[in-house]
N, C-alpha and C positions, 0 to 999 in steps of 0.2 A: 411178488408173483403178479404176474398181467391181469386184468379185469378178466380177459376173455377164459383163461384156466380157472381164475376163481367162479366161473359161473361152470367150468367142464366137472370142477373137482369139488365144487362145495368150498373150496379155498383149501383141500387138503392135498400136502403132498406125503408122499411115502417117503420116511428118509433111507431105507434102504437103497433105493434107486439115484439118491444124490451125493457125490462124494466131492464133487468141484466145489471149491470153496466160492464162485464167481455165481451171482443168479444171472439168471438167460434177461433180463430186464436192464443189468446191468453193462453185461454182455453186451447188448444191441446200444447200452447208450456207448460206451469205447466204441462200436463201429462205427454210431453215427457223427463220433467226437473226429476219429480217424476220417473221414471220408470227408465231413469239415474242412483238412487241415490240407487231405489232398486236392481238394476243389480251388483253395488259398496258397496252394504254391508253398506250403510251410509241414511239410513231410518229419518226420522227428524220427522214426525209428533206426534209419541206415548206419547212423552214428552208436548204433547200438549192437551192431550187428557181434563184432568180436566178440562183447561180456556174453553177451547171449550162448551164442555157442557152446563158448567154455563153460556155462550154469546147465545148459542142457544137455551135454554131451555126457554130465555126472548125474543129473537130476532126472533125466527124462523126458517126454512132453507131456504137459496138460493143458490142450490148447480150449479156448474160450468158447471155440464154436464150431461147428463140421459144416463145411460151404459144400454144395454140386453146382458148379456152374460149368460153363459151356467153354472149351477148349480154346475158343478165338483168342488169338494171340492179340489182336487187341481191348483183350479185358483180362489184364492183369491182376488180378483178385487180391494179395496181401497188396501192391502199392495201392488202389483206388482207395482202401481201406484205412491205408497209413498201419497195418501192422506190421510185427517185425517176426524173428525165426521162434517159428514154434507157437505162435501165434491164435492159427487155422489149421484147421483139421483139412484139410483140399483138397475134392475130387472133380475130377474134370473130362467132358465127355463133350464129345458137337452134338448140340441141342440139350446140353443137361438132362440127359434121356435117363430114364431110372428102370435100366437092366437090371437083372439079376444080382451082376456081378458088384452093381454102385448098388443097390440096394443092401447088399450084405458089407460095404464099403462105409455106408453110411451107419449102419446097425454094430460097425465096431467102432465108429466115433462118438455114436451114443452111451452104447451099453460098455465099452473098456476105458475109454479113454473122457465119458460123462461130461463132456460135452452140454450145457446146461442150454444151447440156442443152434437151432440148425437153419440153414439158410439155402434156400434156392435161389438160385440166380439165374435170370435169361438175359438178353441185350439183345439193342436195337441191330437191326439190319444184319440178322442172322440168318449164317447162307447155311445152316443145316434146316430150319426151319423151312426156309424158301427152297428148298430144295425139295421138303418135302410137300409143301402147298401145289407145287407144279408138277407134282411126280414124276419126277428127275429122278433115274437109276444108273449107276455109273458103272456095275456091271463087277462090282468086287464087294468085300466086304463090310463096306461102307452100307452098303443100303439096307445092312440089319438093324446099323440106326434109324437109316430114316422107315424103315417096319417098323419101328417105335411108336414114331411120330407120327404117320399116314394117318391112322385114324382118331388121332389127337387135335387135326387140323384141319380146316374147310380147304377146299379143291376150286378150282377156276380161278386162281391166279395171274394165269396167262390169259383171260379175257378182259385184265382190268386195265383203265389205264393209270400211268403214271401214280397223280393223286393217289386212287382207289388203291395200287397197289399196296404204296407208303401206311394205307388206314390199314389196309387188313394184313397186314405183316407183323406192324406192330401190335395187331389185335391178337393175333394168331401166337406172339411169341407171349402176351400177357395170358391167353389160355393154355399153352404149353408149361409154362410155370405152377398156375393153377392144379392141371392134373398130373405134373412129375407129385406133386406134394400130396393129391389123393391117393398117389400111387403106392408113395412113399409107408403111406398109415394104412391104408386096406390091403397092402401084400405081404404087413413085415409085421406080426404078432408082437415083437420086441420093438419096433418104432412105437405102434400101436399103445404097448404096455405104459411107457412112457410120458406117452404126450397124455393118454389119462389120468395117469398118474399125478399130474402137475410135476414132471420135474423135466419135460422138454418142451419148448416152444418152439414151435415152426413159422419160419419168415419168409413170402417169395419178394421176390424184388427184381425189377430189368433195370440195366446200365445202361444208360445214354453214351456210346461210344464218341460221339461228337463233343457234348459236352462235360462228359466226364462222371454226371451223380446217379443216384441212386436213386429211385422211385419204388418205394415198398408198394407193393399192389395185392399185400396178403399180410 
């Protein structure tokens, strides 16, 4: 168990609320073995993909972790990670925004499928984000996300230059991560139950789309 739960829990977990045989410690060290491997050009899961299939197609999933990250098609979440089918639990939203609907997305990854580490993910030079820094409305559906995000993130964007944008973007996307995760614990009694509980950890992290890794910032 983490330092930080043994000081939430007194170092106790419920084991009714744990049924994954993987702890979220261990959990996070496969991701951070995974994302190693991707950073090195040395991926290992794809050659795996067929057994897998056929073991889960019988067996079911019990994936290691429930990620929300951000829809950009360039943050591929099982390869950055190096895992393979069945893996991650994955929800995915522009701006990793935590609706209603991901929060109940995420509370069946916890509480069915026990999930022992849940992960928030934001990434660099997210145009949901800067979308909503600039309040940018596009006049469809879209802008329920960024109702999300508007008061999750500083305004005047468009007054800054270049530099200053780059700084408060990526300021902006490491506070959006921040409060998807407050969001996550003060709206969902069953998140909530859990991470007191010691038997879930909460990880936020943004992905460097350029260079590829992962910067835990939570």
């Amino acid at each position: 168990m983490s330092k930080r739960f043994q000081n939430l829990t007194n170092g106790k977990v419920d084991p009714a609320l744990v049924t994954n045989v993987i702890t979220a410690d261990d959990a996070l060290q496969l991701l951070n073995e995974g994302q190693s491997r991707y950073l090195h050009g040395q991926t290992a899961h794809n050659a795996l993909a067929q057994e897998s299939r056929e073991i889960l197609s019988r067996l079911g999933q019990s994936p290691i972790a429930t990620v929300l990250a951000c829809s950009d098609s360039r943050q591929p979440v099982e390869l950055i990670f190096d895992m393979g089918i069945g893996d991650l639990f994955t929800i995915r939203i522009p701006g990793n925004v935590p609706t209603d609907d991901i929060i109940g997305s995420v509370e069946f990854g916890v509480s069915f499928l026990k999930t022992p580490l849940c992960i928030v993910l934001g990434h660099t030079q997210c145009g949901a984000v800067t979308a909503a820094l600039e309040g940018v409305r596009f006049g469809n559906k879209f802008d329920n996300v960024l109702d999300y995000m508007s008061p999750l993130v500083e305004k005047g964007l468009s007054q800054c230059t270049q530099v200053q944008k780059d700084l408060l973007l990526n300021k902006a996307v490491q506070k959006n991560v921040h409060a998807t995760i407050n969001k996550l614990i003060s709206s969902s009694p069953v998140i909530e139950q859990y991470v007191e509980a010691g038997a879930l950890l909460i990880k936020g992290g943004v992905y460097d789309i350029a260079l590829g890794s992962v910067d835990w910032i939570y």
